[in-house]
C-alpha positions as CSV (number, residue, x, y, z in Angstrom):
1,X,94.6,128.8,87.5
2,X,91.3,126.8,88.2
3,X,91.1,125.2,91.4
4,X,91.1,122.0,89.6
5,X,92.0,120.5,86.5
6,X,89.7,120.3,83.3
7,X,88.0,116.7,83.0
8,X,90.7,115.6,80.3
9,X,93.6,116.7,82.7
10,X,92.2,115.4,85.4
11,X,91.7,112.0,83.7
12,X,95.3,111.8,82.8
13,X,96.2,112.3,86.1
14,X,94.1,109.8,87.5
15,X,95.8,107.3,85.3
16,X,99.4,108.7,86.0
17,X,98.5,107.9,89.9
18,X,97.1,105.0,89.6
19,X,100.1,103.7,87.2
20,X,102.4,104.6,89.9
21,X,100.4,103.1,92.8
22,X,99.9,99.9,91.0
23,X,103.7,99.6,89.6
24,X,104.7,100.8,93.4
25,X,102.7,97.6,94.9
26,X,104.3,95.5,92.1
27,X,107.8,95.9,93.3
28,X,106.4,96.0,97.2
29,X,105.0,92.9,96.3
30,X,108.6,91.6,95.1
31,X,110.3,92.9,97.9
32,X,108.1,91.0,100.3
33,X,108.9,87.8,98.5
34,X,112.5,88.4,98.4
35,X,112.9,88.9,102.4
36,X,114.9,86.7,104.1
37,X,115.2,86.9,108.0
38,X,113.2,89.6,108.1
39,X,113.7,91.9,111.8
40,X,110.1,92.2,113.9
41,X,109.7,95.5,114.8
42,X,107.2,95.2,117.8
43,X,107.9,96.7,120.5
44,X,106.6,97.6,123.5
45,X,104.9,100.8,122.5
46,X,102.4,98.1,120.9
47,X,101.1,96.6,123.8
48,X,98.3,99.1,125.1
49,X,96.8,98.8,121.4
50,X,93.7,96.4,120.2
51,X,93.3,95.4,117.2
52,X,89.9,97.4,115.9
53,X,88.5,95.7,112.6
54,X,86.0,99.0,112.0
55,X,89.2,100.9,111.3
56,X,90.2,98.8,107.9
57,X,87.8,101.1,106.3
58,X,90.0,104.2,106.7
59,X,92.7,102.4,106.5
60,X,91.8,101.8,102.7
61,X,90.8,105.3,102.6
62,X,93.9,106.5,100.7
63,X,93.8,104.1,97.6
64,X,90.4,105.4,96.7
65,X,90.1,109.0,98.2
66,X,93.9,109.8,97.9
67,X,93.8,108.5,94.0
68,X,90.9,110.5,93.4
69,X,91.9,113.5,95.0
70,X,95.5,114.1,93.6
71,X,94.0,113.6,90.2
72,X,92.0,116.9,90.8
73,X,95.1,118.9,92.0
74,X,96.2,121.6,90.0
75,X,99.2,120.5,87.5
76,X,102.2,122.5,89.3
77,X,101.4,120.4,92.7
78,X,100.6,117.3,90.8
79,X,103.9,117.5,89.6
80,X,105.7,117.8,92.6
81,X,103.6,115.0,94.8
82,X,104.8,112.6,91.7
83,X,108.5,113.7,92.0
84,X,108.5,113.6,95.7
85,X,106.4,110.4,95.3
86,X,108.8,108.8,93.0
87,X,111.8,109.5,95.4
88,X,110.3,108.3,98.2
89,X,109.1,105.1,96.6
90,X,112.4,104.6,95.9
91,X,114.0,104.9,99.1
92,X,111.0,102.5,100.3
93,X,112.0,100.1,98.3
94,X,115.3,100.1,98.7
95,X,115.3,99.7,102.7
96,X,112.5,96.8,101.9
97,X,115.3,94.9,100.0
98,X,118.1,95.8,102.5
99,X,117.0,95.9,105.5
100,X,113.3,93.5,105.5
101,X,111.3,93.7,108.2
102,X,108.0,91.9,109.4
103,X,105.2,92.6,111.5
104,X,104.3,90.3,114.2
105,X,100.7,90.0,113.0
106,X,98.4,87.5,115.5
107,X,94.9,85.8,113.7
108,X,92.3,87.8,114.4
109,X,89.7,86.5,117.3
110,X,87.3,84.2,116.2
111,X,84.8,86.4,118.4
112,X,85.7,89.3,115.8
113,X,83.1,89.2,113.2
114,X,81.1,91.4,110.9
115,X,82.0,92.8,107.2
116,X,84.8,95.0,109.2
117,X,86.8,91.7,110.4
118,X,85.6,89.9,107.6
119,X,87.6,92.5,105.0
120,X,90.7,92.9,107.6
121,X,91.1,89.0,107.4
122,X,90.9,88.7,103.4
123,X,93.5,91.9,103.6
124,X,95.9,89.5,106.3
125,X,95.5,86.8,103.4
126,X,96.6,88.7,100.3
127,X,99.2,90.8,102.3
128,X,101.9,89.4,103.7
129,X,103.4,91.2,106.8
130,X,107.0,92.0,105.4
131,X,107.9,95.5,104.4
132,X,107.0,96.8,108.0
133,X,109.3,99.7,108.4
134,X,108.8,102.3,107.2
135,X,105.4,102.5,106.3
136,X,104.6,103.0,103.4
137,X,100.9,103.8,104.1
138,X,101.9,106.2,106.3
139,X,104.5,108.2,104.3
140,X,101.9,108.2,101.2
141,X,98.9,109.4,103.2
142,X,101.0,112.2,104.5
143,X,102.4,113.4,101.0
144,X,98.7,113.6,99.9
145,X,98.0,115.4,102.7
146,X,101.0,117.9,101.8
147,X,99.3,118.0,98.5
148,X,95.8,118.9,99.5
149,X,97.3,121.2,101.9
150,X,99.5,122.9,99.2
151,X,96.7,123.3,96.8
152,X,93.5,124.1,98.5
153,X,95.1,125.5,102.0
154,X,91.2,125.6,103.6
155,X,91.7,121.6,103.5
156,X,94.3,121.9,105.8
157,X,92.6,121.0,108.8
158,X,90.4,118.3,107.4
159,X,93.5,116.6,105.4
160,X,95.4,116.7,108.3
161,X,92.5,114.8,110.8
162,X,91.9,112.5,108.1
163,X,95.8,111.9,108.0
164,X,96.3,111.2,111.4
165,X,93.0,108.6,111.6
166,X,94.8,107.1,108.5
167,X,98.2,106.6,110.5
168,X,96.3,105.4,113.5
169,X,94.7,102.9,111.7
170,X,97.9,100.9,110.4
171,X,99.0,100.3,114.1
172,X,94.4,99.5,114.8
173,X,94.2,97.2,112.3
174,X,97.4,94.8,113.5
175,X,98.8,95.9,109.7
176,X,102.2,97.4,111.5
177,X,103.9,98.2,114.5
178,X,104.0,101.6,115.9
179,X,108.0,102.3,115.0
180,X,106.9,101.6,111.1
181,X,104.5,104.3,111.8
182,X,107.1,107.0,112.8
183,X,109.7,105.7,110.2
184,X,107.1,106.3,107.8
185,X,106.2,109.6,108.9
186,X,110.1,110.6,109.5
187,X,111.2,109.3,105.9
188,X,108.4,111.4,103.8
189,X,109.4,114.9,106.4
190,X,113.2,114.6,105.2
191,X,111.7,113.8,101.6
192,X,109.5,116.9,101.9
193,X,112.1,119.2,103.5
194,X,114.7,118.1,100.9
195,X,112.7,119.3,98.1
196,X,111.4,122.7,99.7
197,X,115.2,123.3,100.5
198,X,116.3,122.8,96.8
199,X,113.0,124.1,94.7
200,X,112.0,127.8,94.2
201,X,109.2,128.7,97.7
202,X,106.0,129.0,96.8
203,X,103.3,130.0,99.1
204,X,100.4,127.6,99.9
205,X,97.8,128.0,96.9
206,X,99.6,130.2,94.9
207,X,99.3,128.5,91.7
């Protein structure tokens, strides 16, 4: 197989992703609305961090760079990110509805400005700090970097730096708390190691 997908594959994949990202922030939306007493998950492993408004812009990374790129992944891998993407959009959802949580998010500084705090401050206005734990951010930048990493294996190392700034920069930019970051990261791992558990092993790029 091609590393990539023809132009007309890669198209419809594009719009399969983007269908799932936008229906999945529909019903995160919904669930944010819906929670009622939500728990603050702050703790103390927050304290030694700033909030660093230059970070937003990797922080946004995934819903342009992550769309793109699993649109270009060969159709046997596409497949199973949107099956293990479905499942753990579920499971998401289902602890935002039953067990809410909410970030203790302070205003930015007024001695914060540039385009950087400018963007972080319109993203604190049209995102309301529920659904904290787990993060979702987290578990989906780390199931495309499982992705890249399964189909083009020389990625691994970029993929995985460019995951870690990713998960670094939802604690940076005040948009969780450092235990949404590790639930996030534990929930997609059992995700993951449920499905390679139950489907036939393939090797890294051999597709």
């Amino acid at each position: 197989m091609s590393p990539t997908q023809p132009a007309a594959q890669r198209l419809w994949q594009f719009a399969i992703t983007a269908a799932l990202l936008v229906s999945f922030l529909v019903a995160y939306a919904v669930a944010g609305d819906a929670a009622t007493d939500p728990y603050c998950t702050r703790t103390v492993l927050d304290d030694p961090w700033p909030v660093v408004p230059a970070a937003v812009w990797l922080y946004l990374s995934p819903y342009l760079v992550g769309v793109v790129a699993v649109s270009a992944l060969p159709r046997p891998v596409f497949r199973g990110f949107c099956l293990r993407g479905l499942l753990l959009g579920l499971v998401h959802l289902a602890v935002f509805f039953l067990a809410p949580t909410v970030v203790a998010r302070a205003d930015l500084d007024d001695s914060l400005q540039g385009i950087s705090a400018t963007l972080l401050r319109l993203i604190y206005a049209a995102d309301h700090p529920t659904n904290a734990a787990p993060s979702a951010h987290v578990s989906v930048t780390i199931l495309i970097t499982w992705a890249l990493w399964r189909a083009w294996p020389k990625t691994g190392i970029p993929a995985a730096l460019w995951c870690l700034g990713v998960c670094a920069t939802v604690v940076l930019t005040g948009q969780h708390h450092v235990l949404d970051a590790l639930a996030g990261a534990a929930l997609v791992a059992v995700v993951l190691v449920a499905f390679d558990r139950f489907e036939p092993h393939e090797g890294p790029g051999r597709r």
